[in-house]
Structures are given as C-alpha cells and as structure tokens.
C-alpha positions in Angstrom: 52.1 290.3 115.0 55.4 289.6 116.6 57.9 292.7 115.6 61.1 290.4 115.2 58.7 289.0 112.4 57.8 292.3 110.8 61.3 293.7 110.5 62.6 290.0 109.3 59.9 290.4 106.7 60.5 294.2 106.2 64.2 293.5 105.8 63.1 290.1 102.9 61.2 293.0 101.1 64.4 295.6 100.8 66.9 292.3 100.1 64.4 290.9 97.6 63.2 294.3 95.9 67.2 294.9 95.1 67.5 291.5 93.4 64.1 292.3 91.7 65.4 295.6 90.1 69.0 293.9 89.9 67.3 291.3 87.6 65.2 294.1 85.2 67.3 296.1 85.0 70.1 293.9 83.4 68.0 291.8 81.2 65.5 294.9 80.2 69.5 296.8 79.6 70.3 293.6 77.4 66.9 293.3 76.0 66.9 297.0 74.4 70.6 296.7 73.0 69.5 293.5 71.4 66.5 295.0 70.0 67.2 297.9 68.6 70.3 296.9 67.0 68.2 294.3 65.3 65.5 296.5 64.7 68.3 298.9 62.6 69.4 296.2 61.1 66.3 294.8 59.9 65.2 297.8 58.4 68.0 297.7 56.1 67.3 293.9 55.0 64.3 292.7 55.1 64.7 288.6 55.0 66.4 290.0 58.5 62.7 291.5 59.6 61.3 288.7 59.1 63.3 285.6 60.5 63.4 288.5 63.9 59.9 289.1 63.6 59.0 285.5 63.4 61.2 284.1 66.2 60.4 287.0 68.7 56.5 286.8 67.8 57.0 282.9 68.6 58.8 283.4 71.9 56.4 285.8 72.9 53.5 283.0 72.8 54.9 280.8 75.0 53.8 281.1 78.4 56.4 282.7 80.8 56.8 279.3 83.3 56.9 277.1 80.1 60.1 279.5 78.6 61.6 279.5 82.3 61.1 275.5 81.8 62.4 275.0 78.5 66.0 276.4 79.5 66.6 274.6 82.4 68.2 271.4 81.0 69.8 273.5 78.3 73.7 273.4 78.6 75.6 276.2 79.8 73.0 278.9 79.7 70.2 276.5 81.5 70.0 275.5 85.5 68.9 276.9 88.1 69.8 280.7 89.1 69.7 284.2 88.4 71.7 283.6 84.7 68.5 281.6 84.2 66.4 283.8 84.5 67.8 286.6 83.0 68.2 285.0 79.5 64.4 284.5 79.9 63.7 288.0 80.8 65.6 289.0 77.8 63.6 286.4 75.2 60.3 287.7 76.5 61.5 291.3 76.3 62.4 291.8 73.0 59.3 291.5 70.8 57.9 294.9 71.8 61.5 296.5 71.6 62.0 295.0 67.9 59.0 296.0 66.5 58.8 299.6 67.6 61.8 299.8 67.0 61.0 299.1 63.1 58.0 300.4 62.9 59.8 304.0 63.8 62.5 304.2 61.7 60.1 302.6 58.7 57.4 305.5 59.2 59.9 308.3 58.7 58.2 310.5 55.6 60.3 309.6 52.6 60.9 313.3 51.7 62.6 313.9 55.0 64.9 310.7 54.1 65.4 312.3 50.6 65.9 315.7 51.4 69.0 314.0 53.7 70.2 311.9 50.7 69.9 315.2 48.6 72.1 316.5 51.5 75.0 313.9 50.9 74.6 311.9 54.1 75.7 308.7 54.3 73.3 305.5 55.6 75.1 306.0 58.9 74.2 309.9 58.9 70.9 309.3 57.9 70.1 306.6 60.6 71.9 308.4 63.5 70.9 312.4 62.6 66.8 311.6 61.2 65.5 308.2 61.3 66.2 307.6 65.3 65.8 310.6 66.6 62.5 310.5 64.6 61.6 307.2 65.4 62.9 307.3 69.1 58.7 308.2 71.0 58.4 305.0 69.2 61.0 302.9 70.6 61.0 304.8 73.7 57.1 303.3 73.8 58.2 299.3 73.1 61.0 299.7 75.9 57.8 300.9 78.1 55.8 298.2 77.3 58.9 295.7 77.5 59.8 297.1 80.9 56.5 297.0 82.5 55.9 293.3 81.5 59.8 292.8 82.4 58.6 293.8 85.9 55.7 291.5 86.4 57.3 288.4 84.6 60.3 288.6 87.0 58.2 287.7 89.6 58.0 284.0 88.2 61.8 284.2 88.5 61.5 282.8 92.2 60.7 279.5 91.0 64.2 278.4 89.4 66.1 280.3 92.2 66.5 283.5 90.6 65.6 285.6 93.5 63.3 288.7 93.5 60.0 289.8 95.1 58.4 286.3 93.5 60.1 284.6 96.5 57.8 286.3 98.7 54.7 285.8 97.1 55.3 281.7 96.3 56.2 281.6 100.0 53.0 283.3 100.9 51.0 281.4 98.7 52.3 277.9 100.0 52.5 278.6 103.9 48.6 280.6 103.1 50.3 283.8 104.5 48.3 287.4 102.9 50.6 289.4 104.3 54.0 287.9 102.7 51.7 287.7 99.6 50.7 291.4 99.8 54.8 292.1 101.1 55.8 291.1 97.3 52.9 291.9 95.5 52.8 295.6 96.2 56.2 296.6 95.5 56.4 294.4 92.2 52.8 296.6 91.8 54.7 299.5 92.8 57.8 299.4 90.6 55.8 298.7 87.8 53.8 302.3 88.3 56.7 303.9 88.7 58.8 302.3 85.5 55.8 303.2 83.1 55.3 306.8 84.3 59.0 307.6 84.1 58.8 305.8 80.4 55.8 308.0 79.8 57.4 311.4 81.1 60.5 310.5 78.8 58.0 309.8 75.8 56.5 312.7 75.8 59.7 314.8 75.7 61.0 313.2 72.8 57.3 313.9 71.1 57.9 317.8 72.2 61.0 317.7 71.0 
C-alpha cells in the first residue's frame, strides 16, 4: 500500500480518536453529574425514584440509531453535529449511573445510618461522610458500565456528523475497505479495555478502603 495513504489514514485515526474521547468524555462527565445527583435525590423521595427510574429504563430500550434519530428534528438541541450526539450519549448513559447510584446509598446497614443520627449529623453529613463513601464501589461500578457502553455507542455518532472513530468504520464499510474498518474498530476496542480496567483498578480501591 501506498505510504502517503497510510500516514493519511494513520493521521484520520489520531484526528478521529481525539474527537472520539472529546465526545465521552464530555457526555460520560455530564452523564455522571446528572446521575448521581438524581440518584441522591431520589433516595430522599421516592415518587422521584420512580418517574427517574422509569424514563431512564425507557431510554435505555431504544435502540442507539433510533435515539440518534429521534433528536434530529428536535429544535435547538436536534441537527446535525457533535451537540447531537452528545445529548444522546448522555440519555443512554445514565440508566446504569442512576441506579447504582441508588442501589448504594439504599444498601447502607441502617445501624451505621443510626449510629450517625445518634451522632447529631445532619442529612447533608450523613450523605456526604457515610452513605457515599459507602455506596461509592457501587457507583464507581454504574459509571464503568456507563463508560464502556459510552465508548462503543459513540461510534454510531459518525452518522449525524458528530465525528469520532465511527467515521472510519462507515467509510470502510461503504467503499468495502478492511483496513479503514479495522483503523476504527481497534482503537474504539482499545479505549474501551483500557476505560474498564482503570474503572476496575479504582473500584477495587474504594472496596479496600
């Protein structure tokens, strides 16, 4: 193969792997401050668990291209672009993140919650000093899971011009090309191995903690 061609290609995979990251790491970033914060606050009301619950469960059952779809013609946050695809990152993201999230701070034994009533500390106390660091392997586990699929999902981003390593593999796939398949394939592959053992590492020391 011609090498003008393999460092164009080489030089599409660094370009498009930055936009890749660019675009989980901002809606994974939004995804988690979205979640927890709901989670918190639907442990404290639970008509709040469950309307959450409900509408994350039902995002999470539509297919990724379909949700990708279903914004476009919405106004202001729809179109084509990165903004796009972000917003549907987010959607897809926060299931996992909201329900850890819950279950966590929920499973925390009720005589280490009394014991810091008996104490004197306030809701905020109690939430910030026992339940999440408690309840943070479990979080830590639904931002794995949320960051992992993040990874993979982004790939379908290519198709309403929100950039990434997808671009690579659509264009492969049309022009019948392995090797600009295999070009974004790998390092979505790649990133994704490396996101859920640096979730895992970080999981297990909050569980040694």
């Amino acid at each position: 193969m011609d090498t003008f061609v393999i460092k164009s290609l080489l030089q599409d995979v660094m370009r498009l792997t930055a936009q890749h990251i660019v675009l989980v790491c901002v809606s994974c970033g939004a995804a988690v401050i979205i979640g927890v914060g709901l989670g918190i606050l639907s442990t404290r009301h639970r008509r709040v668990r469950k309307v959450s619950i409900a509408v994350a469960s039902v995002l999470q059952t539509i297919p990724s291209l379909a949700l990708f779809g279903f914004l476009l013609p919405v106004p202001l946050i729809g179109g084509i672009g990165q903004h796009t695809a972000i917003i549907c990152l987010i959607l897809y993201s926060l299931l996992p993140i909201l329900r850890n999230t819950i279950v966590g701070i929920t499973t925390v034994d009720y005589p280490v919650r009394d014991a810091a009533v008996a104490m004197g500390m306030t809701d905020y106390q109690l939430l910030r000093l026992v339940e999440l660091p408690l309840a943070a392997p479990s979080i830590l586990a639904g931002i794995r899971i949320a960051l992992v699929t993040n990874i993979g999902t982004a790939v379908i981003a290519a198709v309403i011009g929100g950039g990434g390593l997808g671009v690579l593999i659509f264009r492969g796939v049309a022009s019948l090309d392995t090797l600009e398949i295999l070009a974004g394939a790998i390092p979505a592959a790649a990133l994704a191995l490396l996101a859920d053992g640096g979730m895992n590492l970080l999981e297990r020391r909050f569980q040694t903690r």
